[in-house]
C-alpha positions in Angstrom: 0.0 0.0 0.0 1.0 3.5 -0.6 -0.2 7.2 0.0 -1.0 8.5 -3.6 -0.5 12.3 -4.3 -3.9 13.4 -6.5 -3.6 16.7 -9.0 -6.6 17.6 -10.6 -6.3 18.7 -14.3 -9.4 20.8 -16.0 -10.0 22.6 -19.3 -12.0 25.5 -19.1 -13.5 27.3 -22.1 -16.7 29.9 -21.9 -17.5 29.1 -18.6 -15.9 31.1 -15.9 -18.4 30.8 -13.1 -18.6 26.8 -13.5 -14.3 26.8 -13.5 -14.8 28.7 -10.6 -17.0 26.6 -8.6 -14.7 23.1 -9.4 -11.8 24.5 -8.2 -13.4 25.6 -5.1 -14.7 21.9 -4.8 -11.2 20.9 -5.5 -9.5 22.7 -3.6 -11.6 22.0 -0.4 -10.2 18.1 -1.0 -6.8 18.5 -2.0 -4.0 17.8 0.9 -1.4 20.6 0.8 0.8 18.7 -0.8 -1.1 17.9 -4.0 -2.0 20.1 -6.7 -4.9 21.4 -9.3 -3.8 22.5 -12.9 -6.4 24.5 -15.1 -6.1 25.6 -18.8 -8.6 28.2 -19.7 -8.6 27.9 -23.1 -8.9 31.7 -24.5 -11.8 33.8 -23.7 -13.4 35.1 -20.6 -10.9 34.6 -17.7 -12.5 33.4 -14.3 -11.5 34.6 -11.0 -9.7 32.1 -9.0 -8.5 32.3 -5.6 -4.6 32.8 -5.1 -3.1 29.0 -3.7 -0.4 27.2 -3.5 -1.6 24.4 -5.0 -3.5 25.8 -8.0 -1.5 26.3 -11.4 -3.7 28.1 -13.7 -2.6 28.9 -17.6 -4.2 31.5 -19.2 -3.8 31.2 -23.1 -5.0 34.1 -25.1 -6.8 32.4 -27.7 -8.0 28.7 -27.7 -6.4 25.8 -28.7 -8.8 23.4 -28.9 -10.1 20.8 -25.6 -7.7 18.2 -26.7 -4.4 20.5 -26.4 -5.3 22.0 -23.4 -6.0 18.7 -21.8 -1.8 18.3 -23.0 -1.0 21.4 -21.7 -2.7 20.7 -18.5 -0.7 17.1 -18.0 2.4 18.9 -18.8 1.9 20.3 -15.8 1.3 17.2 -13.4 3.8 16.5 -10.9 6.1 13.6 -11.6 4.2 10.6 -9.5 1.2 11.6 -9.3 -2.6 10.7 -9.8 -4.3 12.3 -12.6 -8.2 13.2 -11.8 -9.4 14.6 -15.2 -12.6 16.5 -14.6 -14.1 19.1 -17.0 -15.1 22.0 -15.6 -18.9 22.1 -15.5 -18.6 18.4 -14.4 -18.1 19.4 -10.7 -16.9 17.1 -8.3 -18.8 15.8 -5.3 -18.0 15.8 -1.6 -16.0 13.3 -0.6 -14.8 12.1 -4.4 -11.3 12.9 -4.2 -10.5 10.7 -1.1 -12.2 7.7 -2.9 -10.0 8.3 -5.5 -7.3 8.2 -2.8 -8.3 5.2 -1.6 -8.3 3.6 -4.7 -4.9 4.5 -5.7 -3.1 2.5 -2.3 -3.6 0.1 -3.9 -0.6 0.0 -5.9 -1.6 -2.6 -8.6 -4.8 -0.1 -9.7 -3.5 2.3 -12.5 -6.5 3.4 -13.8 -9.7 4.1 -11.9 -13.3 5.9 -12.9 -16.5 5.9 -10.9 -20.5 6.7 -10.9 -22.0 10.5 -11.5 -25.4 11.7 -11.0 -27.0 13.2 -14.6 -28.3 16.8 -13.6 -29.7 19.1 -16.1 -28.0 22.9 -17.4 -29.6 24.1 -13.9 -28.6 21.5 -11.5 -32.6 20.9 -10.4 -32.9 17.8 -11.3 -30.5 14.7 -10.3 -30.6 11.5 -11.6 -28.2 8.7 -9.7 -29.6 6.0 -12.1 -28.0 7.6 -15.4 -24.6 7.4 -14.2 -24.4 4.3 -13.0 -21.6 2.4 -14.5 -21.0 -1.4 -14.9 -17.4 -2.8 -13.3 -14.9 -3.4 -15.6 -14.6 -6.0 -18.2 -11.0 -6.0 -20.2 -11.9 -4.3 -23.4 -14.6 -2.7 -22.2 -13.0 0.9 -22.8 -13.4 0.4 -27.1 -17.6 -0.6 -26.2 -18.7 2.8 -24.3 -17.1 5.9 -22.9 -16.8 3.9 -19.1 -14.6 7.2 -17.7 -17.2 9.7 -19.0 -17.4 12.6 -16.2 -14.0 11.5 -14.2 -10.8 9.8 -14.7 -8.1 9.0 -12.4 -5.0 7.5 -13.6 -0.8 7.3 -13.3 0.9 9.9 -14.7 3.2 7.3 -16.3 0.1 5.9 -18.0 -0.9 8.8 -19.5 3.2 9.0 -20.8 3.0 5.5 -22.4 -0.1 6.1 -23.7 1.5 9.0 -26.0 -0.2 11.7 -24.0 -3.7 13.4 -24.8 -4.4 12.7 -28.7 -4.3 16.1 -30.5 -4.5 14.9 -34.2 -6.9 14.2 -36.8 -9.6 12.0 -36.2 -9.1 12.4 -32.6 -11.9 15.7 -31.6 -14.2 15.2 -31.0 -13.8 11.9 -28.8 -10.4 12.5 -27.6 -11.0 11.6 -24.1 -12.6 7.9 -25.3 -9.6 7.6 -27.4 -7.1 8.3 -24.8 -8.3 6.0 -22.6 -8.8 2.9 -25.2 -4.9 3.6 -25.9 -4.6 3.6 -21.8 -6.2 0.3 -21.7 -4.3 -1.2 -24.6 -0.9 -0.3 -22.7 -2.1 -2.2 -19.6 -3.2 -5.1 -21.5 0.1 -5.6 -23.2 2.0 -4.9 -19.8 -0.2 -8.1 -18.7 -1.4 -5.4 -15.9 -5.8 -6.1 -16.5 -5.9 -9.4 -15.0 -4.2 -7.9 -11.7 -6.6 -5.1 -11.4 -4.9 -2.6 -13.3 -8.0 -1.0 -14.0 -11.0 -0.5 -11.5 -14.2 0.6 -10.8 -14.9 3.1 -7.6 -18.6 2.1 -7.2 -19.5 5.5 -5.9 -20.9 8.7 -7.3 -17.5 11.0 -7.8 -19.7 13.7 -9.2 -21.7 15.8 -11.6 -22.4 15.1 -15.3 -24.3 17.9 -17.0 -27.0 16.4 -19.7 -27.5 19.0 -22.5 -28.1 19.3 -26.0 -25.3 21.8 -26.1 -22.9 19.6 -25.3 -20.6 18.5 -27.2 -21.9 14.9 -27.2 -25.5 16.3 -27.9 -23.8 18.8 -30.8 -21.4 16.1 -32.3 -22.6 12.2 -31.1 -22.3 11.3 -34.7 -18.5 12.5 -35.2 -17.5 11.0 -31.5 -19.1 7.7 -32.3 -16.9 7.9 -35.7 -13.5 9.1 -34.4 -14.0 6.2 -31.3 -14.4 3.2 -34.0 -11.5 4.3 -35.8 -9.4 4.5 -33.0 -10.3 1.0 -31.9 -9.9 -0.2 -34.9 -6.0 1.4 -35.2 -5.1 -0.6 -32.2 -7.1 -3.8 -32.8 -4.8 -3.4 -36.1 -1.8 -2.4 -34.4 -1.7 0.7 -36.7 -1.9 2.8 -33.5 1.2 1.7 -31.2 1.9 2.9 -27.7 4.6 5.8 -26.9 6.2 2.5 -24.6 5.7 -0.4 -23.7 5.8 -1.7 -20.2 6.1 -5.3 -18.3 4.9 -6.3 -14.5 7.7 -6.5 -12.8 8.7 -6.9 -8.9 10.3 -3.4 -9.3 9.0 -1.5 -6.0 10.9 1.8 -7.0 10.7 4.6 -9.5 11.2 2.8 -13.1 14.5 3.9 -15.2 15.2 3.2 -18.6 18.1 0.9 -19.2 21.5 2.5 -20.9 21.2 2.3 -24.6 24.1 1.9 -26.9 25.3 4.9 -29.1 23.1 7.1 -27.1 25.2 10.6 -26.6 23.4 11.1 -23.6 24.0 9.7 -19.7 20.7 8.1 -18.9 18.3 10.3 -17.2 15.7 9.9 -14.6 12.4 9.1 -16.0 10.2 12.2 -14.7 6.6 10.7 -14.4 7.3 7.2 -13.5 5.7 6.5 -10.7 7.3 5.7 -7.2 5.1 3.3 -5.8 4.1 1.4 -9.3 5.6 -2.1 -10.0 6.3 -1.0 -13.2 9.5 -1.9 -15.3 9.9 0.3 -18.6 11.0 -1.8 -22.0 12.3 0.1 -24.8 14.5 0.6 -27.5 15.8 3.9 -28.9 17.3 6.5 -26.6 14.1 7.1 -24.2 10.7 5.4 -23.1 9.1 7.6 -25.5 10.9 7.3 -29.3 13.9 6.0 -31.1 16.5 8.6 -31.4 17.5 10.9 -29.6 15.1 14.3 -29.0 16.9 18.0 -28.0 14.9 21.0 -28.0 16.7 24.2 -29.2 14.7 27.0 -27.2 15.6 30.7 -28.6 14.4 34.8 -29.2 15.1 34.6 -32.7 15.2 31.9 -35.2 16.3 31.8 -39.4 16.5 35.6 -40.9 13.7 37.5 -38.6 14.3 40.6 -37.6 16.1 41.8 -34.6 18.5 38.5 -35.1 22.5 39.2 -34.1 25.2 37.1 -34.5 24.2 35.0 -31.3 21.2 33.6 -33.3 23.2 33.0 -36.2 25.6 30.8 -34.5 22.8 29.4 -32.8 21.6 28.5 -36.6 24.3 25.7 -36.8 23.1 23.7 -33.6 20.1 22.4 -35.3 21.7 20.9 -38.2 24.8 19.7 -35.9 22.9 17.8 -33.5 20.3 16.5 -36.7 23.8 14.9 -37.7 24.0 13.5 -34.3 21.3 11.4 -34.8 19.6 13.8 -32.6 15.3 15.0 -33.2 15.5 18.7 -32.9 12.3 20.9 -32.0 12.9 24.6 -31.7 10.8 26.9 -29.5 10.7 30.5 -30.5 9.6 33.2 -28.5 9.5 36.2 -30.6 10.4 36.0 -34.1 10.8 33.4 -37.0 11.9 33.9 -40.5 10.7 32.7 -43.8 14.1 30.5 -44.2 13.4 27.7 -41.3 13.8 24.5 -41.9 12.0 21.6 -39.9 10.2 21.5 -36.9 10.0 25.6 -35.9 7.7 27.5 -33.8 6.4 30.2 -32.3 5.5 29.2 -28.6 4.9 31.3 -25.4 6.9 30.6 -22.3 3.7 28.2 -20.9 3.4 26.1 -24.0 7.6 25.9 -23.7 7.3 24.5 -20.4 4.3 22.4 -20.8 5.9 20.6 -23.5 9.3 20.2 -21.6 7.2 18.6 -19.1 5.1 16.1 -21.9 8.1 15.3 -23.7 11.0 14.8 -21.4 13.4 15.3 -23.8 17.3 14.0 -23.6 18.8 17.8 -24.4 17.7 21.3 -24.0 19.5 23.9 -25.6 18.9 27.3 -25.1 19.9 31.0 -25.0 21.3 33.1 -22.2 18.3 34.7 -20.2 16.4 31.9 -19.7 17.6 29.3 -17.2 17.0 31.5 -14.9 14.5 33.6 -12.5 15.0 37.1 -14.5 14.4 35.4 -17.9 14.6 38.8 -20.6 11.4 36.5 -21.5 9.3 35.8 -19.1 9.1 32.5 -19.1 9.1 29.8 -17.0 13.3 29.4 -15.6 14.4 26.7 -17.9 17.2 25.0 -15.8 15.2 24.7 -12.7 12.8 22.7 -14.7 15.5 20.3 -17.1 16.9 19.6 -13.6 13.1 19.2 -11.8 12.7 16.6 -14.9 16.5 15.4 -15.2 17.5 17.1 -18.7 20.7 18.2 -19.2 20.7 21.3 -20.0 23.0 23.6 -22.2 23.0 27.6 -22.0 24.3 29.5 -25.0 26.0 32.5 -23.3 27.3 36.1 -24.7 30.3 35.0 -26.9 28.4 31.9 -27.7 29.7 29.7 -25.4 27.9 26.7 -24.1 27.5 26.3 -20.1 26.6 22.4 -19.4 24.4 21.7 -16.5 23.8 18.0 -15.6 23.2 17.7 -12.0 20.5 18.4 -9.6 23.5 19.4 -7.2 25.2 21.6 -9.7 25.0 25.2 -9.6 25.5 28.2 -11.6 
């Protein structure tokens, strides 16, 4: 048995006072060591009380439900337990220790429960509606069995590839994530030993309403949910990593892999109290080479680029001839002369995707590993050493400062 840490994760667009009113739930059930993260996904901003344990991210026009649910999980301390919740879905008293409860239990890695159906003005509450059959393996590709609430390892949702953001995948994103969830514990040889449970209590509000997206797009969620199953019954969809039951009682590592440039790192979101061994090839859990992010001001010819971001230029195609992935990050300007994968990104998006990805490298420029970023955003080398990244910093004459350690400082 061990003591689970919960962080709630919830995508908010266009409804500031229901937001409001699940974080206040929330919060009222959170321990003060765990941890709520909202995404308000552009438009009206809520007001939210100032704590500790609340990470909010503004974003200034919307993304889409699907990315902010990434964003949101980029944000999810490593070892915790997810509880996915949309915002007008509010939780009820008492839900979040069930959840607790649930999750001692080491061998459970995924968990949903009961809700009661109310209608857009909460008079009306129907406990038979969301009442949910236990689980059967492979019931997740029949029916939506986690509609309302979720709760599941962070290192589940990691294996699983993260929250599906592609085509095909919105609307039903949700149902797809956790077929692919289901699908990783089934190879792991983890649904037999209760990898997945039922919590046969109501954990809280489902709002019925034609407005809804199910009521506005049943059709296209039914759609998107078949072809999903069907990618994994045809193993065209496969997992981000694949994992084994092991005896393993501490945090999982990936083994050393040869020609890798890289001294292994610490894998961020495994989970401490999971008996979970990770099996891979390629350089991380999550791919098969290598992957740095290059994060920079300026990128290619835009304007206001010096000779710092023309040396930078060169890292990109060095480290491509590495056998390294490169992703650059750009916070202010990009030319018309980039080539691969470029973009524009704000210091939240940066972070969040630090945090989702766990690259092998970071490289970036002087000003932001640390508190006084010229930027803004989030210090860099506080997080690549939160997630175990080595980090470089490209400094004035263009030299590169090398951080590796937790203990190391600057």
């Amino acid at each position: 048995m061990s003591t689970p840490r919960i962080c709630v994760v919830s995508a908010s667009a266009g409804r500031p006072a229901d937001i409001a009113e699940q974080v206040k739930r929330a919060l009222a059930q959170l321990t003060p060591a765990e941890r709520m993260v909202v995404v308000i996904d552009g438009g009206e901003q809520p007001t939210l009380p100032a704590d500790d344990r609340l990470t909010v991210a503004m974003l200034a026009t919307s993304v889409g439900v699907n990315h902010a649910y990434r964003i949101a999980n980029g944000f999810v301390p490593p070892g915790s337990v997810v509880v996915k919740v949309d915002d007008h879905d509010w939780l009820e008293d008492g839900a979040l220790a069930r959840i607790r409860e649930a999750f001692t239990d080491t061998s459970v890695q995924f968990a949903y429960g009961d809700f009661v159906q109310v209608d857009p003005r909460r008079t009306v509450r129907n406990d038979e509606a969301g009442h949910k059959p236990n689980y059967i393996p492979g019931s997740f590709r029949l029916r939506c069995a986690a509609r309302g609430l979720a709760a599941y390892r962070i290192w589940l949702y990691q294996a699983a590839g993260g929250w599906p953001d592609g085509n095909g995948c919105y609307p039903a994103g949700d149902m797809i994530l956790w077929m692919r969830m289901e699908e990783v514990l089934r190879r792991g040889g983890m649904l037999d030993s209760g990898g997945i449970v039922r919590i046969p209590h109501v954990l809280n509000e489902v709002v019925a309403s034609v407005m809804s997206i199910t009521g506005q797009m049943g059709q296209a969620q039914s759609e998107n949910a078949t072809r999903a199953a069907l990618d994994i019954v045809s193993h065209d969809w496969q997992p981000a990593m694949e994992v084994a039951h092991t005896t393993l009682k501490t945090a999982a590592k990936r083994p050393p892999t040869a020609g890798t440039p890289l001294t292994t790192k610490r894998t961020a979101n495994a989970s401490p109290s999971a008996e979970i061994g990770l099996i891979s090839g390629g350089a991380s859990p999550f791919r098969q080479r290598p992957l740095c992010y290059i994060v920079h001001s300026m990128w290619g010819s835009a304007k206001g680029g010096g000779g710092g971001e023309k040396s930078s230029a060169h890292w990109q195609p060095a480290l491509e001839a590495a056998g390294f992935d490169v992703r650059v990050r750009v916070t202010d300007g990009i030319g018309d002369d980039v080539k691969g994968d470029v973009r524009l990104a704000n210091g939240i998006e940066i972070a969040a995707e630090l945090r989702a990805e766990l690259p092998d490298l970071v490289v970036m420029r002087d000003g932001m590993q640390g508190a006084k970023s010229l930027t803004g955003i989030e210090p860099l080398v506080p997080l690549c050493r939160e997630l175990g990244i080595p980090a470089i910093v490209r400094m004035q004459f263009w030299r590169g400062l090398f951080d590796f350690r937790d203990d190391r400082t600057w």
